[in-house]
Residue frames as qw, qx, qy, qz and C-alpha x, y, z in Angstrom:
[[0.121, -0.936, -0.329, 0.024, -14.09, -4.34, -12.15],
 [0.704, -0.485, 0.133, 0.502, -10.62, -3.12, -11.94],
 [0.510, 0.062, 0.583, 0.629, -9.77, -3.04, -14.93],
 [0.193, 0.769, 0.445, 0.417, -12.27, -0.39, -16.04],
 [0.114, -0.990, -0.068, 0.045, -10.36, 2.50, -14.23],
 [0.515, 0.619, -0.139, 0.576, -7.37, 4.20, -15.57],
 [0.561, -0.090, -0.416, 0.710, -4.67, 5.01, -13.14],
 [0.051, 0.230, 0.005, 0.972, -5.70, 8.85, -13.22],
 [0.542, -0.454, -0.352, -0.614, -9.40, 8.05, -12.42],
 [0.727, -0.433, -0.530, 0.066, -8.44, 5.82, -9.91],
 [0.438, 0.295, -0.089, 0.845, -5.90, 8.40, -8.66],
 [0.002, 0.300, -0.120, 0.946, -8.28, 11.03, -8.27],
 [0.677, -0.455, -0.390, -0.427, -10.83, 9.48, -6.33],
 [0.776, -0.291, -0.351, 0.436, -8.49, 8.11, -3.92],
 [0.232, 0.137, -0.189, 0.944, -7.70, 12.45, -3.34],
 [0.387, -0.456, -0.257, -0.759, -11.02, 13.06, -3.25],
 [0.752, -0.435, -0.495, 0.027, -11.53, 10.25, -0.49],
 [0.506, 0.032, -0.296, 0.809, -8.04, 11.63, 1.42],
 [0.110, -0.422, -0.176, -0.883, -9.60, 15.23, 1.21],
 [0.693, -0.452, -0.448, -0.339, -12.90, 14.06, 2.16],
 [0.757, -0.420, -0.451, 0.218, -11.49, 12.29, 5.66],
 [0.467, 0.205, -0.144, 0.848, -8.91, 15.12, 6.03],
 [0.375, -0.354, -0.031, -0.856, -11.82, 18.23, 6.45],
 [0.110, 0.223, 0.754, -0.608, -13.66, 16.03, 8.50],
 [0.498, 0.106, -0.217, -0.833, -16.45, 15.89, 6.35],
 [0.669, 0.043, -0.671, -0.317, -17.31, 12.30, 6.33],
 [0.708, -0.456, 0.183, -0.507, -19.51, 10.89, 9.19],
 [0.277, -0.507, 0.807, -0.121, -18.24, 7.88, 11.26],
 [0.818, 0.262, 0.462, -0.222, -20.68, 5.45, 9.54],
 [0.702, 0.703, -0.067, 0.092, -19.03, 6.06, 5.92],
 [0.066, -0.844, 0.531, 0.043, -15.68, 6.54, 7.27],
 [0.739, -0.127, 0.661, -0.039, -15.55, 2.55, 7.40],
 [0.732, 0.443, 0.472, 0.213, -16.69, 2.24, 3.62],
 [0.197, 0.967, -0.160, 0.019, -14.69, 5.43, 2.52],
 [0.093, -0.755, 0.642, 0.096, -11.52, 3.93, 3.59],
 [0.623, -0.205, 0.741, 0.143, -12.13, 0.27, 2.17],
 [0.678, 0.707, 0.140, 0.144, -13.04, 2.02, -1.07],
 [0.029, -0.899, 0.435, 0.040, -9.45, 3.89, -0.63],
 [0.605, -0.335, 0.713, 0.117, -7.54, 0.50, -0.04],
 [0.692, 0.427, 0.565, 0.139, -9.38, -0.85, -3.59],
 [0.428, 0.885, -0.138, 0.122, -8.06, 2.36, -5.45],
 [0.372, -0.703, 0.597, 0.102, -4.72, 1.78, -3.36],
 [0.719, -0.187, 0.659, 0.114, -4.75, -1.40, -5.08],
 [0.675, 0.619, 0.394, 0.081, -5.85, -0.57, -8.13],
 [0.125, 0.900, -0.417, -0.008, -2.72, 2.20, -8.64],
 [0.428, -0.613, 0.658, 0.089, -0.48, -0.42, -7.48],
 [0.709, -0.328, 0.566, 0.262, -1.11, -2.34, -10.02],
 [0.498, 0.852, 0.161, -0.024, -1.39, -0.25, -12.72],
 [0.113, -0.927, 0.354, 0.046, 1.88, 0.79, -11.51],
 [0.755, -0.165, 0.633, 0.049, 3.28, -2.48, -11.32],
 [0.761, 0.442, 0.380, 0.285, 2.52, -3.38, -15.31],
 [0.160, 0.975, -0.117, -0.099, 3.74, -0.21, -15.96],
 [0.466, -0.748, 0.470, 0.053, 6.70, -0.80, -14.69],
 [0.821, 0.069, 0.567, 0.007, 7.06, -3.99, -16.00],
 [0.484, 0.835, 0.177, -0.193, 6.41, -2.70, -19.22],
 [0.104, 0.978, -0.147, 0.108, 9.27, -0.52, -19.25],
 [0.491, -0.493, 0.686, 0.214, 11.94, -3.41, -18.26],
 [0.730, 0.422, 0.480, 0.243, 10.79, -5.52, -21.42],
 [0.555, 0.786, 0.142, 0.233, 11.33, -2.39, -23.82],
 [0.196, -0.895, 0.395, 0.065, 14.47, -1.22, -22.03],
 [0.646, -0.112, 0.727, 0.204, 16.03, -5.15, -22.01],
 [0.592, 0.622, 0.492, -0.144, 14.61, -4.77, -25.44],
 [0.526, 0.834, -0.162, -0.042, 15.85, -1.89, -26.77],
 [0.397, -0.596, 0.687, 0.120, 19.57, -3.21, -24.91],
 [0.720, 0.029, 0.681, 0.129, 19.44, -6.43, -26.94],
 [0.585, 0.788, 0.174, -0.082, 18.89, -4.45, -30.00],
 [0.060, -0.929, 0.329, 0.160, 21.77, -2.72, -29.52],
 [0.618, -0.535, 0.575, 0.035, 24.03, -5.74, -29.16]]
């Protein structure tokens, strides 16, 4: 299920939730499932961020080894 949101999607839900709890808009019953859908987009950025990351040592180490 993860895997079918893009950082940006997950992103902006997880502002929309923030928002949401911020204004006080979001009754104490939902405030429970509003903030353990936040944790699952928390997780899902992290590790989007993560491969990213990742990513971006391989083709750096990469392009370095080219060089050499």
């Amino acid at each position: 299920m993860e895997n079918k949101y893009t950082y940006q999607e997950a992103y902006e839900e997880l502002q929309q939730i923030v928002s949401e709890i911020e204004s006080g808009d979001v009754a104490v019953d939902e405030l429970t499932v509003k903030i353990n859908r936040a944790t699952a987009l928390l997780t899902i950025c992290k590790a989007k961020l993560t491969a990213s990351e990742e990513e971006v040592e391989k083709l750096l180490k990469k392009l370095e080894e080219e060089k050499n």
